[in-house]
N, C-alpha and C positions, 0 to 999 in steps of 0.2 A: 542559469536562471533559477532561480529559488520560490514557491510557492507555499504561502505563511495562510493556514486555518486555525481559528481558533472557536472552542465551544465550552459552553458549561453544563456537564451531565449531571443530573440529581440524582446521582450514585455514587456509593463510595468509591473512593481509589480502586480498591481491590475487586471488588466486583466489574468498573471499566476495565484492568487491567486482563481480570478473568475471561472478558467478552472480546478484548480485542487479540488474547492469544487463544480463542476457540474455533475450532473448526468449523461450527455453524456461522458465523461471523464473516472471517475469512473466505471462504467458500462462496457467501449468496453478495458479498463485496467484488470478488473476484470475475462471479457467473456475468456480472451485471454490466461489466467494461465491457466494450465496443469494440468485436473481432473474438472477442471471447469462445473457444469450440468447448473446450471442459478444463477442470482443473481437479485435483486430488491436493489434499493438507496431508502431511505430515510430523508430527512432534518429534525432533533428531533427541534434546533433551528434556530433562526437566527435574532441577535441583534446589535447595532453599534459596540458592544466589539468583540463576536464573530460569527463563524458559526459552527452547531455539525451536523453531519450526520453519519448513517449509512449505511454497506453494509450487507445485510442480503442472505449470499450464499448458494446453495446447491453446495454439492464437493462430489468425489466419495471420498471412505476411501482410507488411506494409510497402504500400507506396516509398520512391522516393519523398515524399510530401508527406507523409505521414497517414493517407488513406488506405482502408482496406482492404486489401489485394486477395480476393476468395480465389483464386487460381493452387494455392499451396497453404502450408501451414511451415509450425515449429515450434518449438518447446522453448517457453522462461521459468525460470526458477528465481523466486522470491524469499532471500532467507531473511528471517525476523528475530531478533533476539530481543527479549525486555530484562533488562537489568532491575530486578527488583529490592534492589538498595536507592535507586534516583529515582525509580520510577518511570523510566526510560524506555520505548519499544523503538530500536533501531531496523532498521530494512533496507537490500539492498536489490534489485531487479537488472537481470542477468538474461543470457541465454545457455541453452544446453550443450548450445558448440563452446560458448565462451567468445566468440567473438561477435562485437554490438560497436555499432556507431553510435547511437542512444543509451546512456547510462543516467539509469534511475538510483533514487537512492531518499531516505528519508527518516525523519524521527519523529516519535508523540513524544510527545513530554508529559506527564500525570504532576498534577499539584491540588492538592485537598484545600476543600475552600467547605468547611464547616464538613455541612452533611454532604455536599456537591465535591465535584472534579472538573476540574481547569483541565482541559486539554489543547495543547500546542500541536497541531500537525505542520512540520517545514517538508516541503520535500524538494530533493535539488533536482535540476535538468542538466544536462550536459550534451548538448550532437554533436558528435564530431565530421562533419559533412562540411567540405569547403564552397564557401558562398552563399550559403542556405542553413546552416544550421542551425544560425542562430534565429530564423523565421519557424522554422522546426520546431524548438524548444517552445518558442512563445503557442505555437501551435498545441503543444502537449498540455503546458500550463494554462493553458483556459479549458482544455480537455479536463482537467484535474477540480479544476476551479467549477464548469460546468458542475460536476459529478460531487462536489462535498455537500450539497444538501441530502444526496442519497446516501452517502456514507454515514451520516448522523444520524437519519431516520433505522439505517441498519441498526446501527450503534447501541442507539436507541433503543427498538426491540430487544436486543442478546443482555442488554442486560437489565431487561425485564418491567420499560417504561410503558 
């Protein structure tokens, strides 16, 4: 299942780009999903071609159904790279064993529209759970859907609206 956001920032490319590989960004976007205990950013690189950071989260466990299970926790790792030739921030959301039934994953797209930025957010769902997982995903993707008006308002602030 695939989930398509689209916005127009009245900021340049580069400055949305600036806010969406920033730690403050990242971090109060992160704080703010649901099951969320804490998370730490970290920048692995940062070169003229690209920028690769992580988000290293502690989450409470889920449900078979995708509900909150405060009984336990466990770590995802969200690695983002933005190719700064396309324009590009790719993402992919994991866990710290390495092994997930639920595989996240997604891309912004940045495209300049004068003084503003087109933003594309797709992000794809994948459960691998037999019988259910495709009630799962759609489960996630209104999860995701609920939550982009908060992500834009974040957006928004970081880079300085």
């Amino acid at each position: 299942m695939n989930v398509i956001h689209k916005a127009r920032i009245q900021a340049s490319i580069a400055k949305v780009a600036e806010a969406l590989c920033s730690e403050g960004y990242n971090c109060e976007a992160e704080l703010g999903r649901d099951g969320v205990v804490s998370t730490a950013f970290r920048e692995v690189e940062r070169t003229s071609q690209r920028v690769v950071f992580e988000l290293r989260t502690v989450e409470y466990k889920r449900t078979k159904t995708g509900g909150v299970d405060k009984s336990g926790t466990f770590v995802s790792i969200t690695r983002s790279e933005l190719d700064l030739a396309s324009h590009t921030l790719s993402w992919k959301y994991g866990t710290e064993s390495g092994s997930s039934r639920v595989k996240l994953s997604g891309v912004n797209r940045l495209k300049a529209e004068g003084p503003a930025t087109d933003l594309e957010h797709e992000v794809r769902i994948e459960v691998d759970i037999p019988l259910i997982g495709g009630q799962i995903a759609k489960l996630i993707g209104r999860e995701f859907k609920a939550g982009l008006g908060r992500y834009d308002d974040i957006l928004l602030r970081h880079v300085g609206q």
